[in-house]
C-alpha positions in Angstrom: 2.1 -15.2 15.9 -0.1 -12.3 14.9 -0.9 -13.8 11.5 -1.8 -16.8 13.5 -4.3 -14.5 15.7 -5.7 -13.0 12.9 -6.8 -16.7 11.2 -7.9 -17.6 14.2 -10.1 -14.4 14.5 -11.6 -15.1 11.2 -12.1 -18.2 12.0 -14.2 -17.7 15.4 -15.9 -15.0 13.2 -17.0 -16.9 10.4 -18.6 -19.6 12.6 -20.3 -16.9 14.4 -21.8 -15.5 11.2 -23.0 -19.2 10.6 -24.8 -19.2 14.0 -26.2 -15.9 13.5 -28.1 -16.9 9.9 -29.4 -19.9 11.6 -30.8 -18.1 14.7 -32.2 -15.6 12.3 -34.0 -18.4 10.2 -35.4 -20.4 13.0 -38.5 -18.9 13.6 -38.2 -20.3 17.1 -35.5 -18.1 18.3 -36.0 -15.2 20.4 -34.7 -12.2 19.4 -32.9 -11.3 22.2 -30.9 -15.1 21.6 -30.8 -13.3 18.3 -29.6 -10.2 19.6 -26.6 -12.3 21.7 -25.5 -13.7 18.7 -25.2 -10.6 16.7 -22.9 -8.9 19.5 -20.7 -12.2 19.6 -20.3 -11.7 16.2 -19.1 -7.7 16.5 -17.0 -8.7 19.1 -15.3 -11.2 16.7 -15.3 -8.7 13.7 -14.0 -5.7 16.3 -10.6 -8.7 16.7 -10.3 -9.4 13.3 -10.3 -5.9 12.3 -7.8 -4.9 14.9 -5.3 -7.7 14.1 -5.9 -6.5 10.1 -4.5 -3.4 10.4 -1.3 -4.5 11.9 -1.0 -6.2 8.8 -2.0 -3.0 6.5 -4.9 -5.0 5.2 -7.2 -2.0 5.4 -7.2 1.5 3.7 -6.5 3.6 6.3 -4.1 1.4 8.1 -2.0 1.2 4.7 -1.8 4.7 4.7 -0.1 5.0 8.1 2.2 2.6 6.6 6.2 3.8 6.3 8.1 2.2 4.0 11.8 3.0 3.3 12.7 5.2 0.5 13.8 4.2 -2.9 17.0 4.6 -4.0 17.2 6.7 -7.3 19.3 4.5 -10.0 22.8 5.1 -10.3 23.5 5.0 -14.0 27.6 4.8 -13.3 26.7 2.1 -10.4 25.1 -0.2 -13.1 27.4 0.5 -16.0 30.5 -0.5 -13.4 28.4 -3.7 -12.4 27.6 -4.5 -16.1 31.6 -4.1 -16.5 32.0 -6.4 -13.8 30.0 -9.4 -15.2 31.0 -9.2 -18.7 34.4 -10.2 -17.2 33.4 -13.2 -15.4 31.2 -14.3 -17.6 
């Protein structure tokens, strides 16, 4: 559901962008219609970057990130399961 949000996000943002570089073209907008769009489209960008980070999909979000610790190899444990399969095979 939150990878959902966050495609929807970009989504609603992208289109926003869109309206924001034709209201900047037209030389019959105002700028405060101008101005509008532009915090519509920081309001979009403020959701998208919110629902990123829950996803790590920034720099300092993937640095808060824990992930679980590697197990060192166990030499013996793999020579035991090479042992293993040789047998069945």
């Amino acid at each position: 559901m939150p990878f959902a949000m966050l495609c929807q996000a970009w989504a609603r943002y992208r289109k926003q962008q869109e309206r924001l570089d034709k209201a900047e073209n037209d030389p019959e907008s105002s700028s405060i219609e101008r101005r509008r769009e532009q915090m519509i489209a920081n309001k979009y960008w403020s959701e998208v970057m919110a629902l990123a980070g829950r996803f790590g999909l920034t720099a300092s979000d993937r640095g808060r990130l824990s992930l679980p610790e590697r197990k060192q190899a166990d030499p013996f444990a793999d020579f035991l399961s090479q042992g293993r399969e040789a047998k069945r095979g």
